[in-house]
PDB file with SEQRES, HELIX, SHEET and CRYST1 records, atoms N, CA, C and O in Angstrom:
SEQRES   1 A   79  UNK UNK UNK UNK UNK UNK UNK UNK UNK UNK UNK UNK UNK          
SEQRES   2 A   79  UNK UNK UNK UNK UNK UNK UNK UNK UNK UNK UNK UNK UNK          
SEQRES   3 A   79  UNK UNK UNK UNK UNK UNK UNK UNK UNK UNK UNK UNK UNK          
SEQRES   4 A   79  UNK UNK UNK UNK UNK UNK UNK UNK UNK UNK UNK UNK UNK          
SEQRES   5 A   79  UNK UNK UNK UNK UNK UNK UNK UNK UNK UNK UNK UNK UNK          
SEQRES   6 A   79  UNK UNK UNK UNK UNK UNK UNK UNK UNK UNK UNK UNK UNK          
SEQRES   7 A   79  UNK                                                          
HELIX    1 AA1 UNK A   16  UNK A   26  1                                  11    
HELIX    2 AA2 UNK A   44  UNK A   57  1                                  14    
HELIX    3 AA3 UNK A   68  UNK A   78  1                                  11    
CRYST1    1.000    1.000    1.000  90.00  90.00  90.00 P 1           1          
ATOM      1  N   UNK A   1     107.849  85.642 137.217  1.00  0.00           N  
ATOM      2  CA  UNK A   1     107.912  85.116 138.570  1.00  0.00           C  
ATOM      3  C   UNK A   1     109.203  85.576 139.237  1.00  0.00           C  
ATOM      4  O   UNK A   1     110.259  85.645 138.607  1.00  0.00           O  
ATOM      5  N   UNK A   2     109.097  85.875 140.471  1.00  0.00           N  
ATOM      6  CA  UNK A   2     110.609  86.616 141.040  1.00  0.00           C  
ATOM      7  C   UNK A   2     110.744  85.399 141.586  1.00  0.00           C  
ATOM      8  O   UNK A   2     109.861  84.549 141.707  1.00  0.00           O  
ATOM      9  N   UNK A   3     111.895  85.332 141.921  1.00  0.00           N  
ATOM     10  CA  UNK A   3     112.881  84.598 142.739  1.00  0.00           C  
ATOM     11  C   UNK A   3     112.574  84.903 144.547  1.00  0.00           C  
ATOM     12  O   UNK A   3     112.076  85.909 145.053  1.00  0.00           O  
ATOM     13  N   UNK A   4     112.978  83.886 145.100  1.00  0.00           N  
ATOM     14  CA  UNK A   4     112.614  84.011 146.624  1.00  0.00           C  
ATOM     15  C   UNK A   4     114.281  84.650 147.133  1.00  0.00           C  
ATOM     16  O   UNK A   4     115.416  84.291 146.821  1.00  0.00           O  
ATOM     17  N   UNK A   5     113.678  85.915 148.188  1.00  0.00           N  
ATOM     18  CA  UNK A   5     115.145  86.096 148.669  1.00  0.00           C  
ATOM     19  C   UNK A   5     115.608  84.985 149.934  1.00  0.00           C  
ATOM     20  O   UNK A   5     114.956  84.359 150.770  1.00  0.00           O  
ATOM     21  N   UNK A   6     117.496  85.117 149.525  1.00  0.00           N  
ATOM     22  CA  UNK A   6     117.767  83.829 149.874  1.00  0.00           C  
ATOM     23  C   UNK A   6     119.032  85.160 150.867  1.00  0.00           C  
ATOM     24  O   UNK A   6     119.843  85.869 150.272  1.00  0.00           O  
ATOM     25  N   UNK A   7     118.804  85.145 152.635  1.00  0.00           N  
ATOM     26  CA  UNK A   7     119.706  86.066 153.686  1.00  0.00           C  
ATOM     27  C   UNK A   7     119.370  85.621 154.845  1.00  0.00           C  
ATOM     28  O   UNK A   7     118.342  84.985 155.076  1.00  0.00           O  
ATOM     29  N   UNK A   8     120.313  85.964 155.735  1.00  0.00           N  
ATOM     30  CA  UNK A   8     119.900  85.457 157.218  1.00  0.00           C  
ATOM     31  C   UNK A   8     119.186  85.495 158.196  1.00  0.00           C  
ATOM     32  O   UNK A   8     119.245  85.280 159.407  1.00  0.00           O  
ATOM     33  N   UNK A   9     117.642  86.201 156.512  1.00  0.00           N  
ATOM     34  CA  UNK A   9     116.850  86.334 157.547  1.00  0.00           C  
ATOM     35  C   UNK A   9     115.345  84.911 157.167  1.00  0.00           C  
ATOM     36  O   UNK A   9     114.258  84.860 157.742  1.00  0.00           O  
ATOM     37  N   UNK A  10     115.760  84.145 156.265  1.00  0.00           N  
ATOM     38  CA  UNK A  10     115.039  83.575 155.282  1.00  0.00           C  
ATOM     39  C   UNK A  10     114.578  82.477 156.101  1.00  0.00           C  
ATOM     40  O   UNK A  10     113.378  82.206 156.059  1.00  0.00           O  
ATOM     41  N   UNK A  11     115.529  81.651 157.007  1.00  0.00           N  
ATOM     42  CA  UNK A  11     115.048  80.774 157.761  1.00  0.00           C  
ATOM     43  C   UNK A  11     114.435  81.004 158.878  1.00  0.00           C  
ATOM     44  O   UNK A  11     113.970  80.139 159.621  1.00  0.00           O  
ATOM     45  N   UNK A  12     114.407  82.259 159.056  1.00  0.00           N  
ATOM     46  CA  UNK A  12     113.385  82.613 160.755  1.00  0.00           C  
ATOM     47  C   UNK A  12     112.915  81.935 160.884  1.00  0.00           C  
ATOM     48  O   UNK A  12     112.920  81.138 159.946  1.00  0.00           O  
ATOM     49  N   UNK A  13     111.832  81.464 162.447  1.00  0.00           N  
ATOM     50  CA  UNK A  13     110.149  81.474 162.233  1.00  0.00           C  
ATOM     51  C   UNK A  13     109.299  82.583 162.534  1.00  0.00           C  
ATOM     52  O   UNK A  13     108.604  82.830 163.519  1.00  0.00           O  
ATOM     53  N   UNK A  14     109.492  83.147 161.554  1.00  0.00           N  
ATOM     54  CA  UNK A  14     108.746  84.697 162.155  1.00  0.00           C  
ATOM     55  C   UNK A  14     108.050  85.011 160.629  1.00  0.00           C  
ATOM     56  O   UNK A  14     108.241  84.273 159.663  1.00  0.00           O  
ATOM     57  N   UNK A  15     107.262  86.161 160.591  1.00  0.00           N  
ATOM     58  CA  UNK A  15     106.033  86.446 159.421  1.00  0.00           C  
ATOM     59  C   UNK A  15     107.061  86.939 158.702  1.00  0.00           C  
ATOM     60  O   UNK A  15     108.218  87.144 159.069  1.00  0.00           O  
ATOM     61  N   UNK A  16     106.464  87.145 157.459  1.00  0.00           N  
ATOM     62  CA  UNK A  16     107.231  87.870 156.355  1.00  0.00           C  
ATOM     63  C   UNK A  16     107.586  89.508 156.259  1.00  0.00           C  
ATOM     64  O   UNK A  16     108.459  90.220 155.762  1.00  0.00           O  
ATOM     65  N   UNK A  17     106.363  89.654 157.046  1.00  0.00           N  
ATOM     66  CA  UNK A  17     106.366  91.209 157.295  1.00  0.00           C  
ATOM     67  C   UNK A  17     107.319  92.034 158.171  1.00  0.00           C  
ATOM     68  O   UNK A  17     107.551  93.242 158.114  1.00  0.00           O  
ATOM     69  N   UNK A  18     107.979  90.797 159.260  1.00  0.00           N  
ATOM     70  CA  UNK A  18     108.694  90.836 160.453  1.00  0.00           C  
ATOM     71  C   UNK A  18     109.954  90.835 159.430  1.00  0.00           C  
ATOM     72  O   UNK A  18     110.885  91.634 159.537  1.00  0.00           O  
ATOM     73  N   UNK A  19     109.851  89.641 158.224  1.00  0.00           N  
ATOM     74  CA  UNK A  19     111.890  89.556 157.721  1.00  0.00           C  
ATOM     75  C   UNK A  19     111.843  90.494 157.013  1.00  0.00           C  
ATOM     76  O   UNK A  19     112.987  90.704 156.611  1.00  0.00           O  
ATOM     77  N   UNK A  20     110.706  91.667 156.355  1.00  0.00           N  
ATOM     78  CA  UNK A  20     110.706  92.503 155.430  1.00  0.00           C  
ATOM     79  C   UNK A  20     111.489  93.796 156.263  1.00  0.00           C  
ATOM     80  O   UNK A  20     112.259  94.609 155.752  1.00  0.00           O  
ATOM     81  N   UNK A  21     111.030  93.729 157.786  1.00  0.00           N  
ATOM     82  CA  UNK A  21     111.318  95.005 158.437  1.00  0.00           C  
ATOM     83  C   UNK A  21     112.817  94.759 158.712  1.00  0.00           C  
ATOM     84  O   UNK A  21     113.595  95.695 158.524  1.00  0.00           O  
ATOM     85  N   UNK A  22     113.360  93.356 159.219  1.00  0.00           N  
ATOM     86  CA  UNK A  22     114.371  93.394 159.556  1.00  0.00           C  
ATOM     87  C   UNK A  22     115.377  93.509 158.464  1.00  0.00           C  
ATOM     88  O   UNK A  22     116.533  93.901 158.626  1.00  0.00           O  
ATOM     89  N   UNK A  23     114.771  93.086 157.190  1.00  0.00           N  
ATOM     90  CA  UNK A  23     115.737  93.740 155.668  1.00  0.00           C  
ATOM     91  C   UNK A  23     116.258  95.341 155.835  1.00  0.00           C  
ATOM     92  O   UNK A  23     117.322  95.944 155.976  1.00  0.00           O  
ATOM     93  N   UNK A  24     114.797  95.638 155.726  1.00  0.00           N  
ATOM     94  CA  UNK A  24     114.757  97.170 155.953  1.00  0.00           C  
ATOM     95  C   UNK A  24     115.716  97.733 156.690  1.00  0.00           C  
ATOM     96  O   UNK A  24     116.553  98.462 156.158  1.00  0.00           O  
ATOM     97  N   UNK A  25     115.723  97.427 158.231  1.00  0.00           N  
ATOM     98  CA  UNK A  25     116.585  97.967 159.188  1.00  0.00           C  
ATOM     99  C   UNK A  25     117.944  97.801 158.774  1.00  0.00           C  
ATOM    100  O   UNK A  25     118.531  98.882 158.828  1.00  0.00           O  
ATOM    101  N   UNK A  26     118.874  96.595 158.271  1.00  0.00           N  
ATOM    102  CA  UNK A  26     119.821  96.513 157.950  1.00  0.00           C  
ATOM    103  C   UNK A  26     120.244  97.088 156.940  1.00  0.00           C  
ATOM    104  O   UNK A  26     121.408  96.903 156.586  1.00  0.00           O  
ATOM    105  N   UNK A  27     119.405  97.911 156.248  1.00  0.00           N  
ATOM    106  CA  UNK A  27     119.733  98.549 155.308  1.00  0.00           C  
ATOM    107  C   UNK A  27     119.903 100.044 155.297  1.00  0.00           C  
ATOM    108  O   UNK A  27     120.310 100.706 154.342  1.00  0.00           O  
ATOM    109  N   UNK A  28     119.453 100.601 156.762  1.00  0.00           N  
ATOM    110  CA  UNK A  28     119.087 102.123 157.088  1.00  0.00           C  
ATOM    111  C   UNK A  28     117.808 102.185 156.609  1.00  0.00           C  
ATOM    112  O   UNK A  28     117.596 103.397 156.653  1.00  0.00           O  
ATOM    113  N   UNK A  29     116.974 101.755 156.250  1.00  0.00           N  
ATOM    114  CA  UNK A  29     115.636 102.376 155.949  1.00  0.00           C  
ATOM    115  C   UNK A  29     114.712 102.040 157.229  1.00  0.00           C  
ATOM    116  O   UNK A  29     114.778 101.183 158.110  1.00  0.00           O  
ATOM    117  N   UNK A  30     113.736 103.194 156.914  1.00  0.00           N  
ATOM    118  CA  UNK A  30     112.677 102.970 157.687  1.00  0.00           C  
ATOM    119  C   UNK A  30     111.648 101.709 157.613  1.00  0.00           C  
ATOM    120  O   UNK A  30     111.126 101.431 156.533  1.00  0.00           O  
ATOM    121  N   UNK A  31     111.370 100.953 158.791  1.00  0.00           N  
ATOM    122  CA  UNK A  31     110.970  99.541 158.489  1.00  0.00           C  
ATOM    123  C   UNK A  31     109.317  99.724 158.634  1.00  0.00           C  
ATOM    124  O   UNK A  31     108.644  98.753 158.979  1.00  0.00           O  
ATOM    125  N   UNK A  32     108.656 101.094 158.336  1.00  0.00           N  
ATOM    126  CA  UNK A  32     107.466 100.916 158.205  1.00  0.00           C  
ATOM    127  C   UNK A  32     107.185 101.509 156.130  1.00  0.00           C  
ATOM    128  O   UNK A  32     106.306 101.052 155.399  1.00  0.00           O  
ATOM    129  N   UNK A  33     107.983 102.312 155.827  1.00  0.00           N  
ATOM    130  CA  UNK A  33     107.875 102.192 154.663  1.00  0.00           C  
ATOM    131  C   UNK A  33     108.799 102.458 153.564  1.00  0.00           C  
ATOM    132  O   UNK A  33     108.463 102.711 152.407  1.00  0.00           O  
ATOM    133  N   UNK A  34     110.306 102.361 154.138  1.00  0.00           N  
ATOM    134  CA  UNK A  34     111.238 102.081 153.405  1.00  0.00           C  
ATOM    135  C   UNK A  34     112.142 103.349 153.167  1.00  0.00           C  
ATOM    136  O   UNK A  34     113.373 103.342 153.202  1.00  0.00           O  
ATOM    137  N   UNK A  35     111.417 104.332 152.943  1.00  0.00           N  
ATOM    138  CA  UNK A  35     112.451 105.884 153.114  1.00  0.00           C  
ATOM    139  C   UNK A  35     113.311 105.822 153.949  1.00  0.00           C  
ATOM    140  O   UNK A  35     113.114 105.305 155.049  1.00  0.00           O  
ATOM    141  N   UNK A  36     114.717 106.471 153.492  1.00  0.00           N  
ATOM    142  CA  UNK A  36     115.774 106.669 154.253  1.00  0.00           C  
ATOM    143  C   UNK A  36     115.636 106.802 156.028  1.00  0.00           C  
ATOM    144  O   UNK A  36     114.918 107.675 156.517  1.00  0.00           O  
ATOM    145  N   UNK A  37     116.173 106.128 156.624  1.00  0.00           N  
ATOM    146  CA  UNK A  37     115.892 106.065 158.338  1.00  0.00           C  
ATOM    147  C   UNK A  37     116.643 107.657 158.744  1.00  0.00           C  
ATOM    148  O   UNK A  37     117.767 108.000 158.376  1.00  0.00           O  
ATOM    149  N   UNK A  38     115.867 108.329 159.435  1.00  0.00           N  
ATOM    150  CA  UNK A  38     116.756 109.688 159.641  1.00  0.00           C  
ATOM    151  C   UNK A  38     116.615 109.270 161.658  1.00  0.00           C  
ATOM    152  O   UNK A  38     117.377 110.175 161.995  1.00  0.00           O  
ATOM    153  N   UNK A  39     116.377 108.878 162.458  1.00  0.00           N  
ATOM    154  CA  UNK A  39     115.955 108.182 163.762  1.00  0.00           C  
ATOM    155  C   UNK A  39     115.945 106.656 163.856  1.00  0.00           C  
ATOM    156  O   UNK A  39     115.040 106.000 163.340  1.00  0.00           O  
ATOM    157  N   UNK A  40     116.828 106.171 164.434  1.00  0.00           N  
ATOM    158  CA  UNK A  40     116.549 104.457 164.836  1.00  0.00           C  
ATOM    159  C   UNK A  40     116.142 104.170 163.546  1.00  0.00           C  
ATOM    160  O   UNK A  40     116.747 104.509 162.529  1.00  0.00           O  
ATOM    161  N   UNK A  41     114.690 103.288 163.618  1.00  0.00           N  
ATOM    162  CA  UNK A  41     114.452 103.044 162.620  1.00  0.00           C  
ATOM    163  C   UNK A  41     113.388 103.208 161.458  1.00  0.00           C  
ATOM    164  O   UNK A  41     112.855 102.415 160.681  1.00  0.00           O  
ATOM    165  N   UNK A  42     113.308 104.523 161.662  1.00  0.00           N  
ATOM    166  CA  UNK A  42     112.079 105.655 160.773  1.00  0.00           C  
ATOM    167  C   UNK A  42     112.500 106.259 160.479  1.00  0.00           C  
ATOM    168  O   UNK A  42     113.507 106.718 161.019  1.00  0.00           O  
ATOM    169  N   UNK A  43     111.811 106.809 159.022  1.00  0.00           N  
ATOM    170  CA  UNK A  43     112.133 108.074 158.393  1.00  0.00           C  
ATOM    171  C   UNK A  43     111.319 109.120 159.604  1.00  0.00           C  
ATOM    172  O   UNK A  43     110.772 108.795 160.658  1.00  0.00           O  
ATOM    173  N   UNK A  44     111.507 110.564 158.928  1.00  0.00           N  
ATOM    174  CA  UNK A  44     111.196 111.338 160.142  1.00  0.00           C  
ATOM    175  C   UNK A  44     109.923 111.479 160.269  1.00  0.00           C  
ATOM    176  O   UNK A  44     109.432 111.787 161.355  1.00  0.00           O  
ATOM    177  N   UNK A  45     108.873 111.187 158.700  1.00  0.00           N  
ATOM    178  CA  UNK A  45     107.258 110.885 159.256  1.00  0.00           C  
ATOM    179  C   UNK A  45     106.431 110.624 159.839  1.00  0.00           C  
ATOM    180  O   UNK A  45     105.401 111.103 160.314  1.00  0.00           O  
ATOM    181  N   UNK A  46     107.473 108.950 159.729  1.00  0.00           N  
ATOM    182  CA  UNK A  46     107.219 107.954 160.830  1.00  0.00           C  
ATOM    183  C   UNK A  46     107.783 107.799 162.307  1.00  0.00           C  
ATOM    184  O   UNK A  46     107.350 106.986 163.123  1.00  0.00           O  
ATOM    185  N   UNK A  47     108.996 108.861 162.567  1.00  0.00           N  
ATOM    186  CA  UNK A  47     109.164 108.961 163.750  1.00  0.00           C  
ATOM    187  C   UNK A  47     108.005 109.980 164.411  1.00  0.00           C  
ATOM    188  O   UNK A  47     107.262 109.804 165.377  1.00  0.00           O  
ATOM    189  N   UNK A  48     108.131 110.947 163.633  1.00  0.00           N  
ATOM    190  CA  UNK A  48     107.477 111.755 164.427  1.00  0.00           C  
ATOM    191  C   UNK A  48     105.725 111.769 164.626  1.00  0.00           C  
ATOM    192  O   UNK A  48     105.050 112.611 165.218  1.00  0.00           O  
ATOM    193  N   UNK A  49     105.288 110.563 163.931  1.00  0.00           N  
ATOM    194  CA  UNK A  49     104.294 109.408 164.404  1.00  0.00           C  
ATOM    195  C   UNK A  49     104.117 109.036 165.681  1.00  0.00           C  
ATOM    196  O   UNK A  49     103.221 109.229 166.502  1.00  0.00           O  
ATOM    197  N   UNK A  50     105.489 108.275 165.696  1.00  0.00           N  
ATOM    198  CA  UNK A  50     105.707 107.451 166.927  1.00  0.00           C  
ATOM    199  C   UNK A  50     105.774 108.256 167.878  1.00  0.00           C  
ATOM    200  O   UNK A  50     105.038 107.896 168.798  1.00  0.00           O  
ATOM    201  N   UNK A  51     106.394 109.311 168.111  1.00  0.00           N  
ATOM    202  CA  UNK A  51     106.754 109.709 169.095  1.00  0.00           C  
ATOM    203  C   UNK A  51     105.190 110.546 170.017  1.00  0.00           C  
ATOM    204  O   UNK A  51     104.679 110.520 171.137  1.00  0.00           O  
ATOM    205  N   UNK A  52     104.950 111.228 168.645  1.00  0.00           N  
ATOM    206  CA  UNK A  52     102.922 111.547 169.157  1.00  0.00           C  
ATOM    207  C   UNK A  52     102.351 110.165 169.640  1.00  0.00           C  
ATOM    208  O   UNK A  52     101.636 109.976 170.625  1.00  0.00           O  
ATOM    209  N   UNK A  53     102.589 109.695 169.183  1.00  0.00           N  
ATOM    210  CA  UNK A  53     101.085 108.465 169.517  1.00  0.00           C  
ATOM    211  C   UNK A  53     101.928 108.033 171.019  1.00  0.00           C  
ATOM    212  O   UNK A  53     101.157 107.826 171.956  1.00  0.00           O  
ATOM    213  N   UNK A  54     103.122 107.912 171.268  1.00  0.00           N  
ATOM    214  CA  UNK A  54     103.623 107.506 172.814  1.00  0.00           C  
ATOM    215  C   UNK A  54     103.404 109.065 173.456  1.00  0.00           C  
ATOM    216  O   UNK A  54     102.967 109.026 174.607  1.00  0.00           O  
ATOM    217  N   UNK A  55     103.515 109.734 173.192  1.00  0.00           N  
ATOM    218  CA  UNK A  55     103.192 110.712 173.875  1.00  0.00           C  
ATOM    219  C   UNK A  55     102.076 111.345 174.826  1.00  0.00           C  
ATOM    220  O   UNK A  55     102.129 112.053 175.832  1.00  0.00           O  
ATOM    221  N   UNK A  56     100.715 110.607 173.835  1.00  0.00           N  
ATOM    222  CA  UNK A  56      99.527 110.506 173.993  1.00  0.00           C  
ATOM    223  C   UNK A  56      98.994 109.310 175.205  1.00  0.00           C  
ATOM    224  O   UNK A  56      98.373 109.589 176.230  1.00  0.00           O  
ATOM    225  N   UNK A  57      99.326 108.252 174.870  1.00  0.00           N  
ATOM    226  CA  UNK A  57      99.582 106.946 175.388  1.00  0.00           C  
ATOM    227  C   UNK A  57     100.106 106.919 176.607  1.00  0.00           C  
ATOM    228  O   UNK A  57      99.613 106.194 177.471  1.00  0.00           O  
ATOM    229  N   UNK A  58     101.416 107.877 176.905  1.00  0.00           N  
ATOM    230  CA  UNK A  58     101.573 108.133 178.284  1.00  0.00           C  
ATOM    231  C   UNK A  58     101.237 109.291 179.026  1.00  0.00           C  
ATOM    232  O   UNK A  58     101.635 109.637 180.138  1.00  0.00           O  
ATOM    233  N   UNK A  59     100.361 109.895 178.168  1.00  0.00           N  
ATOM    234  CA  UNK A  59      99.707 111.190 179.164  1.00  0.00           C  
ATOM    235  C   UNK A  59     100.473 112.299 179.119  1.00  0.00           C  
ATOM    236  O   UNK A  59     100.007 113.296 179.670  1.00  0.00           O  
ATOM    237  N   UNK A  60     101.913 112.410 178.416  1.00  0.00           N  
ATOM    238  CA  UNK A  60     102.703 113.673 178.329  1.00  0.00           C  
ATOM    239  C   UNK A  60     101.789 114.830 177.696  1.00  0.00           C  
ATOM    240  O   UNK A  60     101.437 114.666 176.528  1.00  0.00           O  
ATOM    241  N   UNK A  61     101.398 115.930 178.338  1.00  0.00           N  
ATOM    242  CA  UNK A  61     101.177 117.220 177.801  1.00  0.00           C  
ATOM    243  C   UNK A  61     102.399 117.667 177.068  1.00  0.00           C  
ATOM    244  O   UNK A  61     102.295 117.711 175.843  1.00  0.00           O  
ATOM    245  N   UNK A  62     103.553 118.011 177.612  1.00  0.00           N  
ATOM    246  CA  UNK A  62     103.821 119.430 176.904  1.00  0.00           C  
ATOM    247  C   UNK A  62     105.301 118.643 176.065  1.00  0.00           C  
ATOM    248  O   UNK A  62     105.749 117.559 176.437  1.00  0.00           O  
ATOM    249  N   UNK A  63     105.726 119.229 175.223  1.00  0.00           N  
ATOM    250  CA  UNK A  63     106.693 118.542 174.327  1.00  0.00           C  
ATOM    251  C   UNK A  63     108.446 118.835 174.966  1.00  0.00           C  
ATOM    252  O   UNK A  63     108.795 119.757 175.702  1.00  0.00           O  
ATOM    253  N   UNK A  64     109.024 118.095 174.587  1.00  0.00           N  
ATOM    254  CA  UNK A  64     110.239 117.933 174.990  1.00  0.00           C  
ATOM    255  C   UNK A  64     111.529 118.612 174.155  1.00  0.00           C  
ATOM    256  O   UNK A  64     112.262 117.698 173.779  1.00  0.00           O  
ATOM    257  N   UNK A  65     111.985 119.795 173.788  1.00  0.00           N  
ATOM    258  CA  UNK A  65     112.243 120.361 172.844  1.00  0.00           C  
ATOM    259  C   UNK A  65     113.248 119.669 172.176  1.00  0.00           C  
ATOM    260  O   UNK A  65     113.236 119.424 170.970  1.00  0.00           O  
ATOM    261  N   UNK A  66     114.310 119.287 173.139  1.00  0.00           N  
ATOM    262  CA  UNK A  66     115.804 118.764 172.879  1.00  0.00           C  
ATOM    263  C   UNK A  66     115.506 117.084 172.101  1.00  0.00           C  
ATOM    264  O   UNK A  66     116.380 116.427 171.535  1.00  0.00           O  
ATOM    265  N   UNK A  67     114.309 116.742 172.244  1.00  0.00           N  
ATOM    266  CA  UNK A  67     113.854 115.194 171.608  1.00  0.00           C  
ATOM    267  C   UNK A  67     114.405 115.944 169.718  1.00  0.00           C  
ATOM    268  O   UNK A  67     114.026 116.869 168.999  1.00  0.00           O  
ATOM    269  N   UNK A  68     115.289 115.025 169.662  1.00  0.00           N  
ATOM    270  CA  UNK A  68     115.727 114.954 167.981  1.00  0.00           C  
ATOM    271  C   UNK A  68     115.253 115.183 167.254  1.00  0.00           C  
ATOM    272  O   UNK A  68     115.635 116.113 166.544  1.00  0.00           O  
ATOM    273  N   UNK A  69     113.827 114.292 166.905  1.00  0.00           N  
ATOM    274  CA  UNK A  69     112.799 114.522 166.313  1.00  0.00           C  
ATOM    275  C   UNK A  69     112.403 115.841 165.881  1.00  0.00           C  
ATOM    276  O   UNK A  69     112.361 116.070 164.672  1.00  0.00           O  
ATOM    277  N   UNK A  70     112.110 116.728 166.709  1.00  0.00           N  
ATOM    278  CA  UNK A  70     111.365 118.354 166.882  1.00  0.00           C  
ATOM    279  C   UNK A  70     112.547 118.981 165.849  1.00  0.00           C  
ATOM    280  O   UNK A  70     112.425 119.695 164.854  1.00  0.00           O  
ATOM    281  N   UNK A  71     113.769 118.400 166.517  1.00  0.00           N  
ATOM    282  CA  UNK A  71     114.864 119.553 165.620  1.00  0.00           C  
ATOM    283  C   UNK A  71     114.925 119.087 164.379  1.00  0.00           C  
ATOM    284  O   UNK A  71     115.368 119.813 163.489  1.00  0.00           O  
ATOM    285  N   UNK A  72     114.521 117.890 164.133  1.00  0.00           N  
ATOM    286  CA  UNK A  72     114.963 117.400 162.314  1.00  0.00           C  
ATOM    287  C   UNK A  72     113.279 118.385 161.638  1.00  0.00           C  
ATOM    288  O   UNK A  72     113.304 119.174 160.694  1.00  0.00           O  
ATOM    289  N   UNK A  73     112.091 118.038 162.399  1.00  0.00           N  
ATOM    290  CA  UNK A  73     111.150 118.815 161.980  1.00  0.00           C  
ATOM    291  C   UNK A  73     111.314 120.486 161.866  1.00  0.00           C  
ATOM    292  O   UNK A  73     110.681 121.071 160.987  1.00  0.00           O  
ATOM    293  N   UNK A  74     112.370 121.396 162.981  1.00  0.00           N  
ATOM    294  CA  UNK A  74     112.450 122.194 162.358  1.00  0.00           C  
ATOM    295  C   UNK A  74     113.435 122.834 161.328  1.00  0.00           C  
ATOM    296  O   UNK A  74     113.643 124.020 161.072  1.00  0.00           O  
ATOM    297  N   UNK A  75     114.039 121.563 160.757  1.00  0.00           N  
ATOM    298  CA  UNK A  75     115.146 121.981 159.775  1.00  0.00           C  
ATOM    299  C   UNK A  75     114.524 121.679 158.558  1.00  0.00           C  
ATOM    300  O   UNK A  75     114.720 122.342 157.539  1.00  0.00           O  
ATOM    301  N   UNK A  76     113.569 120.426 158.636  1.00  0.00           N  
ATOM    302  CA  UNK A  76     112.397 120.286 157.464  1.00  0.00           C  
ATOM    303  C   UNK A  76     111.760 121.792 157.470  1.00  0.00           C  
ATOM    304  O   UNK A  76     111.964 122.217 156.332  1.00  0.00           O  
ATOM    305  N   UNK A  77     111.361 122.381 157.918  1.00  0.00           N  
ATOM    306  CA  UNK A  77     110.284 123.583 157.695  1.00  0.00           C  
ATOM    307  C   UNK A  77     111.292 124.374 157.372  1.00  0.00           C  
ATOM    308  O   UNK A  77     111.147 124.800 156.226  1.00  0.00           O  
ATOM    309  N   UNK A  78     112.310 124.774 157.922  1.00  0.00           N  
ATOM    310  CA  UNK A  78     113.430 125.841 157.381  1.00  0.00           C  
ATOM    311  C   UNK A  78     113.574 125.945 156.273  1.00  0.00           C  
ATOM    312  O   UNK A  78     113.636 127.010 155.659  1.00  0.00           O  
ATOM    313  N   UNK A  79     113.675 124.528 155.695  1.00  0.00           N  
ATOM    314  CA  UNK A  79     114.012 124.577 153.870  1.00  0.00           C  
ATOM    315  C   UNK A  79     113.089 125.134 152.746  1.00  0.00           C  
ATOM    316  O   UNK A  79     113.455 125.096 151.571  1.00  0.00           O  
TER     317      UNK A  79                                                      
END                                                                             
């Protein structure tokens, strides 16, 4: 049986899933699945998730080069 974590995030009233993310964030990780945060608060998977699906969502066609994101993706492919 584990032990319950005991931090300032324990007394919320908010879901568990909500104090799991806000663990996460305080820790640098990404608060959708825990890999190192390389953006706010996503690894670059999951940013560059986010950033498609708002992209879509607001009707942007064409991509934004200087957006962070693009450049961490092309230093991932470089390697």
């Amino acid at each position: 049986m584990s032990l319950p974590i005991i931090d300032q995030f324990t007394d919320l009233p908010i879901t568990r899933q909500r104090k799991w993310q806000l663990r996460k964030q305080a820790e640098g990780k990404c608060i959708t699945c825990g890999a190192p945060a390389v953006v706010a608060f996503f690894c670059l998977k999951h940013a560059v998730g986010k950033r498609e699906y708002e992209r879509v969502k607001e009707g942007f066609k064409f991509r934004k080069p200087s957006c962070k994101t693009y450049q961490l993706e092309a230093q991932e492919a470089a390697k």
